[in-house]
C-alpha positions as CSV (number, residue, x, y, z in Angstrom):
1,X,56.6,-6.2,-66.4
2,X,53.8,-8.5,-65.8
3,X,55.3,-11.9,-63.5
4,X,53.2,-14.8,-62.0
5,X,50.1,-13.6,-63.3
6,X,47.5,-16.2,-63.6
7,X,46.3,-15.7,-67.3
8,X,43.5,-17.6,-68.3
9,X,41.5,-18.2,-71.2
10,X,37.7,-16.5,-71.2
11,X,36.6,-20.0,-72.8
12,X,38.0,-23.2,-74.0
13,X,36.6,-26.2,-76.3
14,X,34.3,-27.9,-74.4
15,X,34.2,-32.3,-74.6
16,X,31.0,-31.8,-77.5
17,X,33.4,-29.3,-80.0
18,X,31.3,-26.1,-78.1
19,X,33.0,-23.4,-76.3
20,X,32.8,-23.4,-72.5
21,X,33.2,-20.7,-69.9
22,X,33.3,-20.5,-66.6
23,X,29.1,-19.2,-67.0
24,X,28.9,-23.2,-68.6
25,X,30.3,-25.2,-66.1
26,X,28.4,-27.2,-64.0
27,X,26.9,-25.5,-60.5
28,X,29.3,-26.2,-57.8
29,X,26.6,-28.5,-55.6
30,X,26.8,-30.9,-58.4
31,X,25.2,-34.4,-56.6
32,X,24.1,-35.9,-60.6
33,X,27.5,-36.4,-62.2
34,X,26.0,-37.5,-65.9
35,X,29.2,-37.9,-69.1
36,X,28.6,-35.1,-70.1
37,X,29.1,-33.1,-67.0
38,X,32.8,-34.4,-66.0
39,X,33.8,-34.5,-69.4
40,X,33.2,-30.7,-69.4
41,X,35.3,-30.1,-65.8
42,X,38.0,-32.0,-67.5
43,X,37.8,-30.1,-70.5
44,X,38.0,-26.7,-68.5
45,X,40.8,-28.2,-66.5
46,X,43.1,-29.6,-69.5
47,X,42.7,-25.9,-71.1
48,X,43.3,-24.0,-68.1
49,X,39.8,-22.4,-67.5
50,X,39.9,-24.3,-63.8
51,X,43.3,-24.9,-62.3
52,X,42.8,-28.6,-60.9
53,X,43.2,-27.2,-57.1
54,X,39.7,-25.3,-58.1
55,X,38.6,-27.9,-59.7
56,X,38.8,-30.3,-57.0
57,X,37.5,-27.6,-54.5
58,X,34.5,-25.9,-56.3
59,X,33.1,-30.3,-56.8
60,X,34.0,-31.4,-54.2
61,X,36.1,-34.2,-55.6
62,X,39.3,-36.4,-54.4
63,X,42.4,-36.2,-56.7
64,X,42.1,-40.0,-57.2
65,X,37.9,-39.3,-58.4
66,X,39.3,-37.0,-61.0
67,X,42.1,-38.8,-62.5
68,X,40.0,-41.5,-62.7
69,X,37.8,-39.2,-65.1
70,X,40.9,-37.9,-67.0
71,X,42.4,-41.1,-67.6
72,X,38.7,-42.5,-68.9
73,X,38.4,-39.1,-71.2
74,X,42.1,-39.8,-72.4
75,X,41.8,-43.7,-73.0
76,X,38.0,-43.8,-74.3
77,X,36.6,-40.2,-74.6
78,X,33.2,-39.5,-73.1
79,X,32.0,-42.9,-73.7
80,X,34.7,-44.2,-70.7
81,X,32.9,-41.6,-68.4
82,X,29.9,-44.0,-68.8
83,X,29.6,-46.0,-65.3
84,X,27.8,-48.7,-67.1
85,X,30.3,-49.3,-69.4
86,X,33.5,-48.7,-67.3
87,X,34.7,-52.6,-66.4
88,X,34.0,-53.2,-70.4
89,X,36.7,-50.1,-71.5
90,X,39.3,-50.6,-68.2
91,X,39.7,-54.7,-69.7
92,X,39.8,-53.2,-72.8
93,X,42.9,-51.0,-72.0
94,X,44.5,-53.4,-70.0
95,X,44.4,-55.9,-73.1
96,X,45.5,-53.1,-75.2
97,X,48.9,-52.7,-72.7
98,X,49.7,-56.0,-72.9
99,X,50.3,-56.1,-76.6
């Protein structure tokens, strides 16, 4: 009987429609975080190729710097991840909540 065993998937659907593996995955010293990049640690993250804990370990990152990611991918897709463009889609949201 197999119990508690951490089964994971040997790839997932990466944020661009591509498989991605562990191999894929941006290097761990990370310093250049371009859309494309955190759109594909939260795309290993939401389908269980990285457990968050890793995640957040392996980047470096707060809990609060990846939520912030995940909501963006979740409210806007890649184009929230954009820095330049994140006031624009956060007031877009919020006006979206209120009606």
């Amino acid at each position: 009987m197999i119990e508690n065993q951490d089964i994971r998937p040997a790839q997932v659907i990466g944020p661009l429609g591509e498989p991605l593996t562990l191999a894929d995955l941006p290097p761990p010293d990370t310093k250049r975080w371009v859309v494309r990049r955190k759109a594909e640690v939260v795309a290993a993250v939401n389908g269980g190729l990285l457990s968050l804990d890793e995640a957040l370990a392996r980047y470096r990152l707060t809990l609060e710097e990846f939520a912030s990611w995940q909501r963006a991918v979740d409210r806007s897709g890649m184009h929230g991840l954009r820095v330049t463009k994140l006031q624009h889609y956060r007031e877009l949201y919020q006006r979206q909540q209120k009606y």
